[in-house]
Structure formats: C-alpha cells, structure tokens
C-alpha positions as CSV (number, residue, x, y, z in Angstrom):
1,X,-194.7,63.7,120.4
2,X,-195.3,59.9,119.1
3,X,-198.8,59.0,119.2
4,X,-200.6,56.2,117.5
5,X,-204.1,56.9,116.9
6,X,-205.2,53.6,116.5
7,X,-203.9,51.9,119.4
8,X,-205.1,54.7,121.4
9,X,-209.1,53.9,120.3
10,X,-208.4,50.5,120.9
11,X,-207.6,50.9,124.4
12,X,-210.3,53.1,124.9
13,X,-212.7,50.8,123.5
14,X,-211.1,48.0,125.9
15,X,-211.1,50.4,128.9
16,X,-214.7,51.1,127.6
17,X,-216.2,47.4,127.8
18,X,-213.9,46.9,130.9
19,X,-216.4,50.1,132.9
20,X,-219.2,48.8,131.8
21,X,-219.0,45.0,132.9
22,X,-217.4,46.1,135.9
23,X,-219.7,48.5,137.5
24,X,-218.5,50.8,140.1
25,X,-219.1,50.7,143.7
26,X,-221.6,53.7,145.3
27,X,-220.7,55.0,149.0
28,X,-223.3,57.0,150.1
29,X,-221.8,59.7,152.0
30,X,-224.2,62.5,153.4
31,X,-222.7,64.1,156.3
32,X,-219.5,63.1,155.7
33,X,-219.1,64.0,152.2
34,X,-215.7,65.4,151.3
35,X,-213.8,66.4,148.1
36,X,-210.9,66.2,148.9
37,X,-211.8,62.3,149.3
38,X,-212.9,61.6,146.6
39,X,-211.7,58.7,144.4
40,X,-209.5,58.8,141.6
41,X,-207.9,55.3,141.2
42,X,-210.7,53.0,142.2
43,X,-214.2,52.3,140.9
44,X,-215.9,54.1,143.9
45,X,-218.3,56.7,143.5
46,X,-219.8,59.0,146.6
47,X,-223.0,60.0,146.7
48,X,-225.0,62.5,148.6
49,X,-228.5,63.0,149.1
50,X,-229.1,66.5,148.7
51,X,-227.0,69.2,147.0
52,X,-227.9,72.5,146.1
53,X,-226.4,74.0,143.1
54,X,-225.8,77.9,142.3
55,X,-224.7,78.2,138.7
56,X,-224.1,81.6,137.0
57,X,-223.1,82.8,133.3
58,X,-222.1,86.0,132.6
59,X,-224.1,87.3,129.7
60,X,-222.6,88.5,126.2
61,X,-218.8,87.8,127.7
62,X,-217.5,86.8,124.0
63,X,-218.9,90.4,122.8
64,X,-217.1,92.3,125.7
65,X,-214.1,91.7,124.0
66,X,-214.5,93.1,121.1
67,X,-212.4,96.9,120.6
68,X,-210.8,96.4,123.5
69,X,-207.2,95.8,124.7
70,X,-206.4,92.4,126.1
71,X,-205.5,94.1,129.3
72,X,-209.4,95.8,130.0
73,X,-211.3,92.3,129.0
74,X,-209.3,90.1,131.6
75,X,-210.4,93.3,134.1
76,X,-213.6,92.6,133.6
77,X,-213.3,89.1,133.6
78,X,-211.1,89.2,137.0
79,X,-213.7,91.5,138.4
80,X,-216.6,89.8,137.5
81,X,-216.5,86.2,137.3
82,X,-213.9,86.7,140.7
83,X,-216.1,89.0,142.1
84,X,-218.6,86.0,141.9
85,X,-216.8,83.8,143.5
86,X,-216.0,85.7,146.4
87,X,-219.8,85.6,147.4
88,X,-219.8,81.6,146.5
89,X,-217.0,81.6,149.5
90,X,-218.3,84.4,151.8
91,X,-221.6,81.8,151.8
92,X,-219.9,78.5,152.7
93,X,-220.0,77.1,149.2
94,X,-217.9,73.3,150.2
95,X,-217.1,73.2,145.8
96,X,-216.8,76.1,143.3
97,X,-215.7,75.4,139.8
98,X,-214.9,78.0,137.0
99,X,-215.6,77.7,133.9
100,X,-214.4,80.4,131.6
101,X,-217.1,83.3,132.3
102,X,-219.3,81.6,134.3
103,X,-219.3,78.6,136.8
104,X,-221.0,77.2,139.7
105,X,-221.1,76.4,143.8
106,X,-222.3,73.5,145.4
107,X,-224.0,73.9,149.0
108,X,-224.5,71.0,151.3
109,X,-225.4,69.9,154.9
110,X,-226.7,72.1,157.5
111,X,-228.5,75.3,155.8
112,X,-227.7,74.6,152.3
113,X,-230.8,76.0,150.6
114,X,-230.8,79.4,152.6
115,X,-227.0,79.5,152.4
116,X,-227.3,79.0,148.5
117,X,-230.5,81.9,147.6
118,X,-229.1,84.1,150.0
119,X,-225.4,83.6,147.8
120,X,-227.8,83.9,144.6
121,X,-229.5,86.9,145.8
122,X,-226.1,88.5,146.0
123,X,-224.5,87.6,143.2
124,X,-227.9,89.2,141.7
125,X,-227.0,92.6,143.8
126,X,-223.2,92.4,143.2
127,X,-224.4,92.1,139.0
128,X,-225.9,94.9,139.3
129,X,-223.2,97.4,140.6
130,X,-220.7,95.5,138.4
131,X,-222.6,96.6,135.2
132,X,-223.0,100.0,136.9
133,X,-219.3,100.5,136.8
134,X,-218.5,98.6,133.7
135,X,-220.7,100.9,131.9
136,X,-219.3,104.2,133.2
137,X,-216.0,102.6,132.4
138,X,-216.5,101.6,128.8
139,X,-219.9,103.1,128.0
140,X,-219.8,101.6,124.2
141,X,-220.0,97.7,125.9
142,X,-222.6,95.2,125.1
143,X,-225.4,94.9,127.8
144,X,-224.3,92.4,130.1
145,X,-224.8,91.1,133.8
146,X,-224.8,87.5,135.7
147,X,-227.4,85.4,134.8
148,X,-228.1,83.0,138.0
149,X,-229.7,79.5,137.8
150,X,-230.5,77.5,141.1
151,X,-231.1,73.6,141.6
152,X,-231.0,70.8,143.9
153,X,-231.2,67.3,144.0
154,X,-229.0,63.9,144.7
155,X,-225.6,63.5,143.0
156,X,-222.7,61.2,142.9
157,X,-219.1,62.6,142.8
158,X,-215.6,60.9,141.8
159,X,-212.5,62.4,140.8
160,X,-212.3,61.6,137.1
161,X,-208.4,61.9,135.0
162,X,-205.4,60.1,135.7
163,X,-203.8,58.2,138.6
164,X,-200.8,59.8,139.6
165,X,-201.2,62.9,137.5
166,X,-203.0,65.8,140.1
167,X,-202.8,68.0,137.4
168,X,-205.5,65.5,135.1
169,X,-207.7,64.6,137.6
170,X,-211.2,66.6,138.1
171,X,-214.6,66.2,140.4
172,X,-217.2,64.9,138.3
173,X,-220.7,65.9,139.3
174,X,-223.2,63.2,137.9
175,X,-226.8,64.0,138.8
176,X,-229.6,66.7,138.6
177,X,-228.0,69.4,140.5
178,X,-225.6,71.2,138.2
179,X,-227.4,70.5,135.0
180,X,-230.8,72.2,136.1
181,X,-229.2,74.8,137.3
182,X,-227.4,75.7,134.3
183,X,-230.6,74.8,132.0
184,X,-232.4,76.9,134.8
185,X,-229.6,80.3,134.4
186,X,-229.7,79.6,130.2
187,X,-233.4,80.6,130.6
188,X,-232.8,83.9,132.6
189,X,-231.4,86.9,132.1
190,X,-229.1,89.2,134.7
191,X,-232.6,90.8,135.7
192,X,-234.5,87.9,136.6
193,X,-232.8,84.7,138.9
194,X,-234.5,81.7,138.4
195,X,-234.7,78.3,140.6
196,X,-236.2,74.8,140.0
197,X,-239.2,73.3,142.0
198,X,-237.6,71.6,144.9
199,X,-235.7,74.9,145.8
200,X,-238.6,77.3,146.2
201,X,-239.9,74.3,147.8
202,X,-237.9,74.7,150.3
203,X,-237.7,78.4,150.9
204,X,-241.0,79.3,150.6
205,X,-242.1,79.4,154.3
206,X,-239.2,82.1,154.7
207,X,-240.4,85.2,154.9
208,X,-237.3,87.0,154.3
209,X,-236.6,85.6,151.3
210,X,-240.6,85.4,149.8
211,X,-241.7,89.0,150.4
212,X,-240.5,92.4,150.1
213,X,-238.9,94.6,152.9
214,X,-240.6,97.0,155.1
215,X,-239.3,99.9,153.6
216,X,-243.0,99.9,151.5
217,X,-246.1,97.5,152.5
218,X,-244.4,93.7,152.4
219,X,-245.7,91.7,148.7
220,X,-244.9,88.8,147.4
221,X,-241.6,88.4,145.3
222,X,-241.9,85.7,142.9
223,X,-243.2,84.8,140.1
224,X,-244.3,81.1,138.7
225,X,-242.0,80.3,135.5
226,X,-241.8,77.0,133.8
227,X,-238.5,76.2,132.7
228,X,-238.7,74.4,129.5
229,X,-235.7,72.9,129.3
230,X,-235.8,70.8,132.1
231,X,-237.7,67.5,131.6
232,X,-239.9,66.9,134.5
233,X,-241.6,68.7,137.7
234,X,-238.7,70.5,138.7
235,X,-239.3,72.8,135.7
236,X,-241.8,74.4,137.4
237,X,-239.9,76.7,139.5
238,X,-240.1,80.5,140.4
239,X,-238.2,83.9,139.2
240,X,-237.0,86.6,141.3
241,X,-236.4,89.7,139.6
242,X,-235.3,91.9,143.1
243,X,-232.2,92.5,144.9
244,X,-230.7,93.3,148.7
245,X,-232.4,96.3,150.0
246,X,-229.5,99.1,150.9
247,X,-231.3,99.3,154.1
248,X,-232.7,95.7,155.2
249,X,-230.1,93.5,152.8
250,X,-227.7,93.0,155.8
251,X,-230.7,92.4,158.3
252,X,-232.6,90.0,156.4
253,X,-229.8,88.0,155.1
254,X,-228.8,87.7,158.8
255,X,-231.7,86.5,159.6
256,X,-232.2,83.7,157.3
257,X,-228.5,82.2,157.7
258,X,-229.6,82.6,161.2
259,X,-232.0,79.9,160.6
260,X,-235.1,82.8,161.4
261,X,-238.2,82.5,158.7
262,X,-241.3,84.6,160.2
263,X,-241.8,88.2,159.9
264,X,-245.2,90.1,162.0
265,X,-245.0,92.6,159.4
266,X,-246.4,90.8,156.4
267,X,-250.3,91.4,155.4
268,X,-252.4,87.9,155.9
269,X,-253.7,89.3,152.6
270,X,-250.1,88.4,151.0
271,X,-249.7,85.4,152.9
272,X,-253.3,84.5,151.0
273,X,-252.1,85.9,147.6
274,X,-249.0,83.3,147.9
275,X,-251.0,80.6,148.7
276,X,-253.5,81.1,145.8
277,X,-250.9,81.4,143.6
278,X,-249.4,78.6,144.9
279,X,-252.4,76.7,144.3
280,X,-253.6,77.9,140.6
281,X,-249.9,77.2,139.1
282,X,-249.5,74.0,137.0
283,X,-248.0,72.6,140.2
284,X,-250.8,70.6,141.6
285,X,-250.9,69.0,144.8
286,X,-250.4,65.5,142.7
287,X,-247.2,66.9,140.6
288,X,-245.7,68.5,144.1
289,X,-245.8,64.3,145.2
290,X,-244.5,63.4,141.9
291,X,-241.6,65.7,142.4
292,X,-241.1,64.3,145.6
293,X,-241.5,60.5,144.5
294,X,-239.1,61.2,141.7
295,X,-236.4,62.3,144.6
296,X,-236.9,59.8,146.7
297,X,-236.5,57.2,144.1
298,X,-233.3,59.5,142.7
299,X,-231.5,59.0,146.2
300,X,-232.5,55.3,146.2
301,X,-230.9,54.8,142.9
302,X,-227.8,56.4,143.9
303,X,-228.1,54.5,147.6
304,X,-227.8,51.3,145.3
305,X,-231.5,50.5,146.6
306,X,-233.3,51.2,143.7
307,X,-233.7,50.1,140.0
308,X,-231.3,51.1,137.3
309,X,-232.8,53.3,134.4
C-alpha cells in the first residue's frame, strides 16, 4: 500500500471547504421515506418528521469474555444481541443497525410508537430469560442483561462512504432520535427501560402499556426519571421496570398493535394517581409546550423552513 499522508489531509481539507460552501439539498420525505433510496453520490439529504428510535446495549459484554473459550463468548453474543434483533424485525422495525453488542431500530409511519415500546417491552422480557439461561450455563459470569433506551424525534438520513464502493457506504442518522436513545439506555440498567418525553407522551393514554395486568388490581407502571444527559425537555421521560405477563403478554400486545388503548378494568383511583403524577413532575404544562415548540421548530429546520442554528 502507497499512501501519502499529506496529500490525503489536503484533499480532505479541500473536500471540507467544498461541503461547507456548497450546502446540501433537504427532501423531506415522510410517508415515502425509504433506505434503500437514500443518496450516496449527490448532496441530498431526506428527512422525516417523526422517527422513533429503540436502542439497546448489552451490559458488561467486554467482561463476558473473560475465562472463556472464543467459541462460548460469540454464543452469547449470537444469542443475544441476534436474539434482539429478531424482536426489532418481528415488530416492523423499517432500519436495524448493529453495533458490536448493542445497536438500535428505527420505527416509522403508521403505529411507530406502539410498534417501538411494545418491541422494547420485549426485548426487556426476552433479557430476562436470556440471563436466566446464561447463568445456568456459566454460573461464574458477570451480571449482565439489555439495557433499552427509547426516543423520537425528526431526523435527516443520507448514505454516507464512497460512490461506487457498496461495501463503504453507510446510512447516517443525523438528528435527536438515535442519540437520546442511546444517552436514554446509558442511564438504565437491564431492570429498568427508560424513554424520553415525547415517547411516553405519546403512549400514555394506552392503557395496556400504562398499567398493570388483571392478574392483580391494575396500577400504574411508571415512574418519572430525568435523564441527565440529555440537554432539554425530553430528558424528562419515564422508567418501566416490568415485563410481558406469561398470561396477558400476548393479549395486550395484541391489543395495542391493534391500535386498541382503553381497558374497563382499571381503578378511576389509578387513572387519578397518573394524572397527579403527571401533574407534580418537573414537567409543567409550560415545559410539555416547550417540548412541543422545540419539535415543531426541529421539523421546520429539517423542512428547510426554519433558521439554521
């Protein structure tokens, strides 16, 4: 291999400047949003409004391979992280991306939020009978488990790498979504999933998601967290620390990819509790419209009708 270092920064200074005084063009997309369109050789972006983001990160993978053979850590690897992404499939995920021991899913269009908790909410169940096994299996292995992060937001999308070369080219995901999910599952742990503002936002009038089964009295879930790492409203999210029922999981997941939401059997006295809470938790009627400003003016940006930043 012959490679001259310096006339390889200089033409990435020059392709540099060239980006930057030629900006790109942004397509919004929506409906018709498809990878397998997006750019590579021309400066086009395509954006999408919303997009809802299911990131998970297997915890303590770089420990799991310690005293074993080769052979038993890609087992665990295979069955875990592939196990994974067989729910991200089973749930209609349109973009899954691997990343070593972790990864994410990207829902959009019709029933992307409930499509994307319900796939958390099982990769949560799945974690736990994978750990259940692993630990029967190699009882001496550090405690581990998925650790699941959830956000949503607008995003732009362009296959980044080189023209003419499939096997250099790569989506590129720029916006909210991905990051605050990640930031969102860095903050968790395998027994708790957590999920930015805008998504509990938008499954919180579903009953089958927001309170407990009737195999006991029906309560309420979730719990307010604020997720520091994340810089503005969407940090104030919710946890969920519970898992598919062995006897309702199938009904009630039904139900809500059904596009059903109301349940007769839960208390008004827990409807009540979830609106109090709702309204004693640093997210105030006034930071619930910032959020929602703060999204509008996202899209706009990325619709090319708004201000740069």
């Amino acid at each position: 291999m012959t490679l001259s270092l310096d006339d390889l920064l200089n033409e990435l200074h020059d392709r540099t400047k060239g980006k930057f005084e030629k900006k790109p063009t942004v397509v919004t997309k929506n409906d018709s949003f498809d990878v397998e369109n997006l750019p590579v050789d021309k400066a086009e972006w395509h954006a999408i409004d919303d997009v809802v983001c299911v990131y998970f990160d297997l915890k303590s993978s770089t420990n799991l391979a310690k005293g074993r053979r080769p052979e038993s850590t890609a087992s665990i690897y295979d069955a875990g992280v592939g196990g994974v992404a067989k729910v991200l499939r089973e749930f209609d995920a349109q973009f899954l991306d691997i990343q070593g021991d972790g990864g994410f899913g990207l829902f959009w269009g019709d029933k992307r939020f409930e499509r994307a908790v319900t796939a958390g909410i099982s990769i949560r169940t799945f974690s736990r009978d994978f750990t259940s096994q692993l630990d029967k299996k190699w009882p001496d292995a550090p405690s581990t488990g998925f650790k699941v992060g959830i956000g949503s937001g607008s995003l732009m999308a362009k296959r980044v790498g080189l023209p003419r070369h499939l096997e250099f080219q790569e989506p590129v995901w720029a916006g909210n979504p991905v990051n605050y999910a990640a930031k969102a599952a860095q903050q968790s742990d395998p027994e708790r999933m957590s999920v930015t503002g805008s998504v509990y936002d938008n499954i919180s009038a579903n009953d089958f998601i927001v309170f407990s089964c009737a195999c006991g009295d029906p309560s309420l879930l979730w719990e307010s967290v604020t997720l520091d790492k994340i810089p503005d409203d969407e940090k104030f999210g919710q946890s969920l620390g519970s898992y598919w029922c062995e006897n309702h999981g199938e009904e009630y997941c039904s139900a809500v990819l059904a596009g059903k939401s109301h349940r007769d059997d839960v208390p008004v006295s827990e409807r009540e509790k979830k609106n109090r809470l709702a309204e004693g938790t640093v997210l105030t009627h006034a930071a619930l419209k910032s959020r929602v400003k703060e999204r509008e003016r996202t899209r706009s940006v990325f619709a090319g009708l708004g201000p740069e930043r």
